[in-house]
ZAFI-660987 format. One record per residue (C-alpha): x, y, z; residue in three letters. Coordinates in steps of 0.25 Angstrom, whole numbers, plus 5000, padded with zeros to 4 digits. Example, Ala and Ser with C-alpha at 12.3 -4.5 7.8 and 13.67 -1.06 7.14 Angstrom:
BEGIN
    X    Y    Z resn
 5049 4982 5031  ala
 5055 4996 5029  ser
END
This chain:
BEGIN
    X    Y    Z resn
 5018 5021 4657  unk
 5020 5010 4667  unk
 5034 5006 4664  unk
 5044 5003 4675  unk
 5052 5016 4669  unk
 5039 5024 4670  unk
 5035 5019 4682  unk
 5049 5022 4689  unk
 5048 5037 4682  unk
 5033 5039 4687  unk
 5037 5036 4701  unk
 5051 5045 4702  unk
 5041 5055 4696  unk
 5031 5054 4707  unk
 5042 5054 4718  unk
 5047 5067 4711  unk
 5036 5075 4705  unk
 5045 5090 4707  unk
 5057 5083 4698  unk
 5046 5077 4687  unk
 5043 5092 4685  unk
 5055 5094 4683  unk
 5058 5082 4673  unk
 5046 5089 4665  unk
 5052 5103 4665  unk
 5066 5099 4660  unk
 5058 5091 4649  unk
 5050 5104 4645  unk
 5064 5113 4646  unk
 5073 5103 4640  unk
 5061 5103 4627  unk
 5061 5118 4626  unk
 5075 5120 4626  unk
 5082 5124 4612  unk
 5089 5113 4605  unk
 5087 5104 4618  unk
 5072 5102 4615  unk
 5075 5096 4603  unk
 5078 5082 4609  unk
 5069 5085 4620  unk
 5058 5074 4620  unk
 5047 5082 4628  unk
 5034 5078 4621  unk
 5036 5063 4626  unk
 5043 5067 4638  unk
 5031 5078 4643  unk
 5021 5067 4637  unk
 5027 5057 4648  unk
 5027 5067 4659  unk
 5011 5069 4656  unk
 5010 5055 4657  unk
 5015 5055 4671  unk
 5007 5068 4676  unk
 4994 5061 4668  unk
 4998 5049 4678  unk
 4998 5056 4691  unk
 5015 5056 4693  unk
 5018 5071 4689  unk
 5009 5085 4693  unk
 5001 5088 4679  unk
 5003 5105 4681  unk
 5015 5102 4688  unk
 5022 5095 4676  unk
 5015 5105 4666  unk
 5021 5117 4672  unk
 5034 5109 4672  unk
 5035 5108 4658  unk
 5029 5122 4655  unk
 5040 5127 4662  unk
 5049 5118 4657  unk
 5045 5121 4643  unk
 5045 5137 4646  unk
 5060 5137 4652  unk
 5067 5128 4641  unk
 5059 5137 4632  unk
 5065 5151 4639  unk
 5079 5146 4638  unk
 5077 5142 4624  unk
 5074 5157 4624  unk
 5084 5162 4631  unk
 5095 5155 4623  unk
 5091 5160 4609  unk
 5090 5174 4614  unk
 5101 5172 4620  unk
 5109 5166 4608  unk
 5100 5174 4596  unk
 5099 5169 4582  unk
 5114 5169 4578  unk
 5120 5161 4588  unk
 5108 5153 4592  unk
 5109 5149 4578  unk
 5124 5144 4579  unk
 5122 5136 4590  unk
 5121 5121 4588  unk
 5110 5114 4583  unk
 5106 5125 4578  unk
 5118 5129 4569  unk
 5115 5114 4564  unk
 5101 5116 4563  unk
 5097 5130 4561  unk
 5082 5125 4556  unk
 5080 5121 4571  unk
 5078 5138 4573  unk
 5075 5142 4560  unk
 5062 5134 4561  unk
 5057 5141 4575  unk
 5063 5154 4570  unk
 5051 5151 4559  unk
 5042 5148 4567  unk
 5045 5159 4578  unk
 5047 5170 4567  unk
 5034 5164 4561  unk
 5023 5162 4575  unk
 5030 5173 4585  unk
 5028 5170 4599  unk
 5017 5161 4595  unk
 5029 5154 4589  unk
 5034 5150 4605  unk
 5019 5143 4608  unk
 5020 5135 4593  unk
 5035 5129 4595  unk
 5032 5125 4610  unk
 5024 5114 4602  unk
 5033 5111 4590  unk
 5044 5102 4593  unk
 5052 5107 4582  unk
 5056 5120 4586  unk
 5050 5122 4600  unk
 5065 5122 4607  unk
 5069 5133 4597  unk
 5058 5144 4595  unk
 5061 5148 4611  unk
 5075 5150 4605  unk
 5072 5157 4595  unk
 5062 5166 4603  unk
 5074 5170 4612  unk
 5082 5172 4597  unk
 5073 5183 4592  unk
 5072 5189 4606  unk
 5058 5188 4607  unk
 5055 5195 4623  unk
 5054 5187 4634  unk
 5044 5189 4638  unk
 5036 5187 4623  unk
 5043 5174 4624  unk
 5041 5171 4638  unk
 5024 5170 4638  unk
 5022 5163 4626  unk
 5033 5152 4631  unk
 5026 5148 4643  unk
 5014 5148 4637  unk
 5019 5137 4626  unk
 5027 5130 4637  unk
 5015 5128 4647  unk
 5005 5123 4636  unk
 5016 5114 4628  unk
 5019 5107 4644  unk
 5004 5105 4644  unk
 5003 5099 4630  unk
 5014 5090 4631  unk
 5010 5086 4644  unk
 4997 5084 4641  unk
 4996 5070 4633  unk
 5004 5064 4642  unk
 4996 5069 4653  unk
 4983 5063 4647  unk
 4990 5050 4643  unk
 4994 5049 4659  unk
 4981 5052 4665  unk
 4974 5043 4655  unk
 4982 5033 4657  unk
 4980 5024 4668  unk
 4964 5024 4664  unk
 4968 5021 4648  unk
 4980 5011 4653  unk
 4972 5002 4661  unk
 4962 4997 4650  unk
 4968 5001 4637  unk
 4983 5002 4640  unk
 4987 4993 4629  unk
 4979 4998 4619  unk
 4986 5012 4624  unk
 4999 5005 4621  unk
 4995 5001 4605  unk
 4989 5014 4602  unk
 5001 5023 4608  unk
 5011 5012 4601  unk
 5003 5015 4586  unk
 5004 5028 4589  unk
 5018 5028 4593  unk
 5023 5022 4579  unk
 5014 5030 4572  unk
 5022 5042 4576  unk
 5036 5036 4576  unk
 5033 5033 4562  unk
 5026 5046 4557  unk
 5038 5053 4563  unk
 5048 5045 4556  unk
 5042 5047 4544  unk
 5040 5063 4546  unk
 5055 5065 4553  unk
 5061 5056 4541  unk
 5052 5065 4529  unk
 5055 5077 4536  unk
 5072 5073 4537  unk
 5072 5069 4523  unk
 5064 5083 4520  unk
 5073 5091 4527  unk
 5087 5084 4522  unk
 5082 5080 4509  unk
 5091 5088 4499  unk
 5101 5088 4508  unk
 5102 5073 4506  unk
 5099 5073 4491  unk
 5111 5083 4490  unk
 5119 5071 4498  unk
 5115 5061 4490  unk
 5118 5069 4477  unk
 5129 5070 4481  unk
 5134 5055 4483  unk
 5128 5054 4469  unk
 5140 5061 4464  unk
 5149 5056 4474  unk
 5143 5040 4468  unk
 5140 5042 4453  unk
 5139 5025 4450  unk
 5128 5025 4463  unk
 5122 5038 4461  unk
 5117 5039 4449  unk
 5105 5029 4455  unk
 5103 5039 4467  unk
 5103 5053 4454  unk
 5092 5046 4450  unk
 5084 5049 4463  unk
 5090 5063 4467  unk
 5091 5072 4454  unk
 5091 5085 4462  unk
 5085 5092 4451  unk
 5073 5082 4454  unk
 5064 5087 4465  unk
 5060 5073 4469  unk
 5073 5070 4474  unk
 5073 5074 4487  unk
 5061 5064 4488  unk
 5068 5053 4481  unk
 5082 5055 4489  unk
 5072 5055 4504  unk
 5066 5041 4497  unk
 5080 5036 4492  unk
 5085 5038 4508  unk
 5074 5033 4514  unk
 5074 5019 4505  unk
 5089 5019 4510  unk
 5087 5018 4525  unk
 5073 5012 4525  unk
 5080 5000 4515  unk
 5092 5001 4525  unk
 5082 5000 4537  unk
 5073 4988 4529  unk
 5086 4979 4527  unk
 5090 4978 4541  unk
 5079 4975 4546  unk
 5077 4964 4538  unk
 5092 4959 4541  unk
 5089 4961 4554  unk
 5078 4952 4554  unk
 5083 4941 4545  unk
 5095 4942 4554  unk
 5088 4940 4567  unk
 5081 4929 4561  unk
 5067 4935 4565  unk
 5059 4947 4572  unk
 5068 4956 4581  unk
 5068 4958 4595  unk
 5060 4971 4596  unk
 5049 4963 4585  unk
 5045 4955 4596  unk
 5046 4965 4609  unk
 5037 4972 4602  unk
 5028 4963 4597  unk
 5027 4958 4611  unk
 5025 4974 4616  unk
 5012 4973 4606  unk
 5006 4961 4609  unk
 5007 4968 4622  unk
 4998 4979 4618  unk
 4986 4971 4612  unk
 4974 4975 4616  unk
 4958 4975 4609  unk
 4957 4987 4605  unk
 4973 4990 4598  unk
 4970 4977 4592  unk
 4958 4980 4583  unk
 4965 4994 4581  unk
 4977 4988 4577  unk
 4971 4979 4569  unk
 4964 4988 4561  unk
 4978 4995 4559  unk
 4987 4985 4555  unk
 4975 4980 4543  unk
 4978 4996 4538  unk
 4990 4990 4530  unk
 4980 4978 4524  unk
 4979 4978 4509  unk
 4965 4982 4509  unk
 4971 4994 4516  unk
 4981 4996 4508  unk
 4978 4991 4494  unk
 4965 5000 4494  unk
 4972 5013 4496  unk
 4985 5006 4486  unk
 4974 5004 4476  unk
 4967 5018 4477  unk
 4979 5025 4474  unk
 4983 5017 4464  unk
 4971 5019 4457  unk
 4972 5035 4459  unk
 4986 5034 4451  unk
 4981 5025 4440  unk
 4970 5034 4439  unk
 4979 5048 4438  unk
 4988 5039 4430  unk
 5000 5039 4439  unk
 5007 5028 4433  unk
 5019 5028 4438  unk
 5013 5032 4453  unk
 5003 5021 4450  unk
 5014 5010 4447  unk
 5024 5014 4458  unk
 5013 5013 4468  unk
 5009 4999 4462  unk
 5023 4993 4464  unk
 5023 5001 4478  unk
 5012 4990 4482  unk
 5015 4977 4474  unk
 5028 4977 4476  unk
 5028 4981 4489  unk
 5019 4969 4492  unk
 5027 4958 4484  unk
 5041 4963 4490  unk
 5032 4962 4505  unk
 5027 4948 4501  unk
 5040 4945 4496  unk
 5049 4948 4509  unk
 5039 4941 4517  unk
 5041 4929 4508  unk
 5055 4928 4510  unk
 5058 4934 4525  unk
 5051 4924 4535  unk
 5051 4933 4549  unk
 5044 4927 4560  unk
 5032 4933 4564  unk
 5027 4938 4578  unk
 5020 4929 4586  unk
 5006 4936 4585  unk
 5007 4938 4569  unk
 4999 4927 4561  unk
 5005 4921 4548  unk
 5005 4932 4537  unk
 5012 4943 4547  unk
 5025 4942 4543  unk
 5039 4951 4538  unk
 5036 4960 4532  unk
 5022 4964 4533  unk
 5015 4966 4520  unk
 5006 4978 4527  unk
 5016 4987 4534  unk
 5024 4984 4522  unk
 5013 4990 4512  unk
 5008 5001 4521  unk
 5022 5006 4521  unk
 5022 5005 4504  unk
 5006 5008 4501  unk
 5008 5021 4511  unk
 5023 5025 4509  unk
 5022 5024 4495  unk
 5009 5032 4492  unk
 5018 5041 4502  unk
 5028 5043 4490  unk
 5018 5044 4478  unk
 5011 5056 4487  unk
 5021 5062 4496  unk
 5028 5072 4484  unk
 5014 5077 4481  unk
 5012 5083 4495  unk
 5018 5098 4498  unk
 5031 5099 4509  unk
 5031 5091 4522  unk
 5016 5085 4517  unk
 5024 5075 4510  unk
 5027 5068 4523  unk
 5013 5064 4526  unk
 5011 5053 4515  unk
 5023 5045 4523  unk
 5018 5050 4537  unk
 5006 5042 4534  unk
 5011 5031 4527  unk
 5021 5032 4540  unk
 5008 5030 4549  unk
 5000 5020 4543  unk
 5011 5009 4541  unk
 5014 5012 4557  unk
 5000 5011 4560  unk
 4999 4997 4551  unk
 5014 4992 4556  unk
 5011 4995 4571  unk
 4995 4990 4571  unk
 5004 4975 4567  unk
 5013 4976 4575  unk
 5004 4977 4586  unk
 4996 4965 4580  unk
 5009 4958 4581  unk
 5010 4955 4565  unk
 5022 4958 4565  unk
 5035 4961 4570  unk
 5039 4975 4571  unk
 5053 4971 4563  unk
 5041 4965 4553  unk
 5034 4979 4551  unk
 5047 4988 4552  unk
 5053 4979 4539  unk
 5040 4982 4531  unk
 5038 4994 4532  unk
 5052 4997 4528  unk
 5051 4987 4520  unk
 5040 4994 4513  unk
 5046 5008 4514  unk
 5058 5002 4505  unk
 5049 4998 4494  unk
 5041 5009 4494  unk
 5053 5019 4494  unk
 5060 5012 4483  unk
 5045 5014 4475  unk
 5045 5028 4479  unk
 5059 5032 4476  unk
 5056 5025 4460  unk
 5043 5033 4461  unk
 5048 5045 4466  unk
 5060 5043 4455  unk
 5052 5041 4442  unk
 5037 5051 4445  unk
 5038 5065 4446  unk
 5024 5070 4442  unk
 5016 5074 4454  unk
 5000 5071 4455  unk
 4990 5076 4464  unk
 4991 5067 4475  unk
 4979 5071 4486  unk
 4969 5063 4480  unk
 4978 5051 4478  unk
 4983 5051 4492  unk
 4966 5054 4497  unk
 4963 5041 4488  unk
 4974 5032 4495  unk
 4973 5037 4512  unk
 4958 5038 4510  unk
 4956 5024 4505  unk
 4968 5018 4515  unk
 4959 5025 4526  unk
 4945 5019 4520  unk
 4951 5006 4518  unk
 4958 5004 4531  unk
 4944 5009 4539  unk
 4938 4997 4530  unk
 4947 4987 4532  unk
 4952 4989 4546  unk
 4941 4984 4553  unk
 4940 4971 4546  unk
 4954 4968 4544  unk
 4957 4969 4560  unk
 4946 4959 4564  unk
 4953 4950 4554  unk
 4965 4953 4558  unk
 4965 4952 4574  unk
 4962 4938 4576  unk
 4976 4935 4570  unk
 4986 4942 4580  unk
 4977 4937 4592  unk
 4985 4934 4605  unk
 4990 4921 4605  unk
 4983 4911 4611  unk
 4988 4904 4626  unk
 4996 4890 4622  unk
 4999 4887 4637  unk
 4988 4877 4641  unk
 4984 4875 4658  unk
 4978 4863 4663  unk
 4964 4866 4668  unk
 4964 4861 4682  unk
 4978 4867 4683  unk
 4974 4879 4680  unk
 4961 4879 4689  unk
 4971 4874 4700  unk
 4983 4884 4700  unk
 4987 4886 4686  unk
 4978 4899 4685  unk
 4988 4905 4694  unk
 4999 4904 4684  unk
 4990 4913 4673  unk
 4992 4928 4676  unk
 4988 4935 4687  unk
 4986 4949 4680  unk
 4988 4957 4668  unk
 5001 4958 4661  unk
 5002 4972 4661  unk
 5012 4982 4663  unk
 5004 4991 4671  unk
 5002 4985 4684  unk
 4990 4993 4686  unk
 4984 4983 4672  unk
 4989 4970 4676  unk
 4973 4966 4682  unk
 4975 4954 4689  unk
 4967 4942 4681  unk
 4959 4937 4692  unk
 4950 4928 4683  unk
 4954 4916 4675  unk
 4943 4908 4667  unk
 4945 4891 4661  unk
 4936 4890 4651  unk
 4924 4898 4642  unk
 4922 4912 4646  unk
 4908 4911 4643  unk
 4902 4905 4654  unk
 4910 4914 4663  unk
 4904 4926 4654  unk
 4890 4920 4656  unk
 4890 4919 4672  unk
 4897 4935 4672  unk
 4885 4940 4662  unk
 4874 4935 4671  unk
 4883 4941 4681  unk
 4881 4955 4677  unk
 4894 4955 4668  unk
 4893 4959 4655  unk
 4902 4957 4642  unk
 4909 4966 4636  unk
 4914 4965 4622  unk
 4929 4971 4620  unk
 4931 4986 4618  unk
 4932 4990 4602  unk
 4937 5004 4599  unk
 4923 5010 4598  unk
 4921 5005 4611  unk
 4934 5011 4616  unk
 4932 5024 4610  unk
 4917 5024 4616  unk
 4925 5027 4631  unk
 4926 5041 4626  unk
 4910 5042 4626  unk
 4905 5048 4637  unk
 4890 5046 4633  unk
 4893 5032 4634  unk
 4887 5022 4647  unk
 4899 5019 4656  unk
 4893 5006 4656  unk
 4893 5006 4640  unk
 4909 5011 4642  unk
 4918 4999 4638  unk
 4931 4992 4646  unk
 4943 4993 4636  unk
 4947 4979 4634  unk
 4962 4973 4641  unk
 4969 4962 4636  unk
 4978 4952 4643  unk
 4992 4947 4636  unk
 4986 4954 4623  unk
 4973 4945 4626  unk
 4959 4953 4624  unk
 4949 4952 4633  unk
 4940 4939 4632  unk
 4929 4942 4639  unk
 4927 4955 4648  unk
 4915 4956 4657  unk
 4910 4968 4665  unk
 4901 4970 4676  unk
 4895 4983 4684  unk
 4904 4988 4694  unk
 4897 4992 4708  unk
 4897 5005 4705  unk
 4894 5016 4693  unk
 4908 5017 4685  unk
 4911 5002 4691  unk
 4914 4989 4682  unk
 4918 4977 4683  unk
 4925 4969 4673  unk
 4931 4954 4669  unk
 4940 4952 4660  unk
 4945 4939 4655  unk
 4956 4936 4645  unk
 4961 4923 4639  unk
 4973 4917 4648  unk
 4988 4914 4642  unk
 4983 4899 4644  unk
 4973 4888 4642  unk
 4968 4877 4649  unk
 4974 4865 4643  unk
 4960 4859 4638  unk
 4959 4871 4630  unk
 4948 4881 4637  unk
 4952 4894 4638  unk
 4958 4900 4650  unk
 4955 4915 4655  unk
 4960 4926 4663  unk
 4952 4939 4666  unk
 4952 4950 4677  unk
 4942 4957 4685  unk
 4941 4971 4686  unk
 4932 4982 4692  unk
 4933 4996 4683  unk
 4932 5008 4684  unk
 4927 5020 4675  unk
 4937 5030 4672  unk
 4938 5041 4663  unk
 4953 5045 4659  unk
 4953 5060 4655  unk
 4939 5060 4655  unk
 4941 5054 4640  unk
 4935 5041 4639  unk
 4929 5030 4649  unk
 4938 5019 4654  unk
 4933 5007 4662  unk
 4945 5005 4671  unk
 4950 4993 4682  unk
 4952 4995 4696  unk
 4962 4989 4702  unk
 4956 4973 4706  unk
 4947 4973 4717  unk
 4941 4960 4716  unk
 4928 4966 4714  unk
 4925 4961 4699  unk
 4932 4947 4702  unk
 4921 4944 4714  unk
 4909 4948 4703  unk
 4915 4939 4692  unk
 4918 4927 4704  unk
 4904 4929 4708  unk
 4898 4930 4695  unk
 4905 4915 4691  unk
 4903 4908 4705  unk
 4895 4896 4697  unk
 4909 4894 4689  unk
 4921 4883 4694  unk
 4930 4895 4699  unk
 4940 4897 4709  unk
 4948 4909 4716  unk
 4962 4911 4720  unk
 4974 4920 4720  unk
 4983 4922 4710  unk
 4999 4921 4715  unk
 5003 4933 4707  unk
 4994 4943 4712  unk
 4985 4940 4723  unk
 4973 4941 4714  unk
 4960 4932 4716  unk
 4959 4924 4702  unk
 4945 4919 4699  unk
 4945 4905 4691  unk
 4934 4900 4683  unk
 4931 4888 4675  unk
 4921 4890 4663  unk
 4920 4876 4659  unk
 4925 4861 4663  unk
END
């Protein structure tokens, strides 16, 4: 939220608070407009416009009766033209000539829900620019129509206003302590969703044009005899599994298409692509504690203990029910997977990123067999299910292999080229496996307890494993450690001055000034602060964290989120009672991009006096002040029997505090 582009638009808006209004209601209009509304993006574009009226630049019922009447007017000329065109010529009109399921689907739901029918579509995309038409078609009254309208305009602006609204008002508090950790979480939850929808738009395209592309491809058959002979053997029209067989036969086309140029890209390019490294740089940018266990425990969901417990559980429920053929395809679904994974590893030697250990290579044997394990128990269980419910197998294999492939990629195990090749390198296999599956077994079984068995023992499993694996796996994708060495007597002289002066944050209001810089152990310092009055505390977990929301808890007993510095957590943070009730005061030291030449570790840390705060009257946050010296005079009087000396720093003005631990 604290781009230059964002910061430009948040301060034209404050200088013009009238025309944002305005901005907002052609928003509204433009979404409630027949046909128009189609294209309109409001959902993101209200959501933004909450965020800056939660920030303090737009009037809160200002911009809610903007778009409330924005809504209800591009609502009432939706009306106006349908009862103006009625049914006949409405219907000839372009797109809906085209596309004459666009208003048969609201004329359902209008004939179905009534004016009730006017409150439900202002909160379904897929037909909200349409019902107001079609209202206007049947010639309901105006004034039925009228009431109902600005009721469902006024709460839809309210609603879609209101999470960004939240987000905005919370956000300076959250941002300041736990902006990155922000930042991972919304990027999970970013992928998560532009996977699920790829998998739910592609099924339900495939769904909808699925005879009409079997009938094509018929069709070339006849126009091919030599070649389609192979491709009769998958369609047979007079075979109801080949609608499914034509959707995987397509699907193994492009994905294959999609796998093979990668790959030539890569070999081409001789290594990882341009956006492999921006983005691993982008998530190296966003470690912080607490996304590092969570990730952590993420990424080991695609472990084989994971995944080989549920594999082996339902392949024991096949044996059992003596699905041979089921039981055999899902066997050479995972062998094979794993040797044709073991084996391109083998031969295609891809550089790895410069946080990944040796074993993190191209492809990755994980996001390569969560794609299989998942997609293909997708296939053996899909047809079972009644109607659309056949989407949800492939949804959540969709999810987890996100889930697994971004939780990596924010370790930086990979490259994202890496984790893009395996799983369409795994959807490859798995389609080839489904399409001879589909091919040769007709004979359905009862398929809820085997697909209870499998997600059931996935969850137990992973809740088992996760824990343990992430402590293990952790310490391998820790920061790099600093290879530029400083002379200690330089240093101590006026080589501190070229160590940073503050925070490298985008947001200048979290870039803390680092006004303390420590040669040598920090236990010494820690032992002088402690019979000071400062007290340790240990870094944050999540059960920590989530204990901000307990307003039974001590404010003393109320944690400080922990920060990080260049991807660097804490070392040591230290806190000492503020002057006042709700008062603290806190040091934070991190280790610094260098070390003294005679190898002692070299530190940097800040002071800070915080605040309590309560964002939303939701959880209990300790925030910083802006630096007022007062926490850097208690740490420079607590240490006055240590080698120390003051000065300001040339690139901010900031009085830096420099101690020597040791000789």
């Amino acid at each position: 939220m604290n781009s230059a582009w964002l910061e430009t638009i948040t301060e034209w808006i404050g200088t013009h608070p009238i025309a944002a209004g305005a901005l907002i209601f052609l928003i509204a209009f433009c979404d409630a407009l027949v046909i128009v509304g189609i294209v309109v993006p409001a959902l993101p574009l209200l959501f933004a416009a909450g965020a800056l009226i939660g920030l303090g630049h737009v009037n809160g019922p200002y911009a809610l009766v903007c778009a409330a009447a924005g809504a209800f007017a591009g609502d009432g000329l939706s009306y106006w033209f349908g009862r103006h065109l009625g049914p006949q010529r409405l219907r000839a009109h372009w797109p809906f000539l085209r596309y004459p399921q666009w208003l048969d689907r609201g004329e359902t739901m209008f004939r179905r829900h009534g004016v009730k029918s006017i409150l439900i579509a202002r909160f379904v995309g897929a037909v909200r620019p349409f019902v107001p038409a079609i209202a206007g078609m049947l010639h309901m009254p105006v004034k039925r129509y009228a009431i109902p309208s600005a009721f469902a305009a006024l709460l839809w602006a309210g609603l879609f206003l209101a999470p960004g609204w939240v987000l905005g008002a919370s956000y300076d508090a959250v941002a300041a302590v736990a902006d990155r950790l922000a930042l991972a979480l919304g990027g999970l939850a970013v992928a998560v969703a532009l996977v699920w929808a790829i998998v739910l738009y592609s099924w339900r395209w495939f769904a909808q044009n699925a005879d009409v592309s079997l009938a094509r491809l018929l069709a070339w058959t006849r126009r091919h005899p030599k070649l389609g002979r192979y491709a009769r053997a998958l369609v047979d029209p007079n075979r109801p599994e080949s609608a499914s067989l034509a959707m995987l036969a397509v699907s193994l086309l492009a994905i294959s298409w999609g796998c093979f140029a990668l790959l030539a890209t890569l070999l081409a390019s001789g290594g990882p692509l341009a956006i492999d490294h921006h983005i691993n740089a982008v998530m190296y940018g966003l470690r912080n504690p607490l996304a590092d266990g969570l990730m952590a425990g993420l990424a080991s969901l695609g472990d084989m203990q994971v995944l080989g417990s549920a594999a082996a559980v339902a392949l024991a429920y096949l044996l059992w029910r003596r699905r041979w053929m089921a039981a055999a395809h899902w066997l050479a679904a995972l062998v094979f997977g794993l040797a044709l994974t073991a084996l391109l590893e083998a031969v295609i030697d891809m550089p790895r990123p410069p946080t990944a250990p040796a074993g993190f290579g191209f492809p990755s044997v994980t996001v390569t067999m969560t794609t299989i394990v998942f997609g293909f128990f997708a296939v053996l269980i899909a047809r079972e299910l009644p109607g659309r419910k056949r989407v949800w197998p492939y949804l959540l294999a969709g999810v987890i292999t996100a889930v697994v492939a971004f939780a990596r990629l924010y370790l930086g195990a990979h490259w994202f080229s890496d984790l893009v090749g395996s799983a369409l390198f795994g959807l490859v296999w798995l389609l080839i496996l489904g399409i001879a599956y589909r091919s040769h077994v007709a004979r359905s079984f009862w398929m809820r307890p085997l697909a209870a068995v499998f997600y059931i023992t996935f969850i137990a499993a992973g809740l088992w494993h996760a824990p343990g694996a992430a402590d293990r796996l952790l310490p391998l994708f820790e920061p790099a450690a600093p290879t530029t060495y400083v002379e200690r007597g330089s240093w101590w002289r006026d080589g501190w001055t070229n160590l940073p002066a503050q925070r490298n944050e985008n947001d200048p209001r979290r870039r803390w000034p680092l006004d303390v810089q420590v040669a040598g152990s920090l236990a010494p310092l820690q032992a002088a602060l402690e019979a000071a009055g400062w007290q340790v505390q240990p870094q944050a977990d999540w059960a920590a964290t989530l204990n901000l929301l307990d307003d039974d808890t001590p404010i003393g007993e109320q944690v400080v989120l922990p920060a990080t510095l260049d991807a660097h957590a804490e070392s040591l943070l230290m806190l000492h009672p503020g002057r006042i009730p709700h008062e603290r005061y806190a040091l934070r030291l991190w280790s610094a991009p260098v070390l003294l030449e005679d190898g002692a570790p070299l530190w940097l840390g800040t002071t800070q006096t915080l605040h309590l705060a309560k964002p939303l009257g939701a959880a209990v946050l300790w925030l910083p002040r802006p630096h007022d010296g007062e926490a850097h005079a208690l740490v420079t009087a607590a240490l006055e029997g240590f080698d120390m000396q003051e000065g300001l720093h040339p690139n901010n003005g900031v009085n830096v505090l420099r101690v020597r631990t040791g000789p």
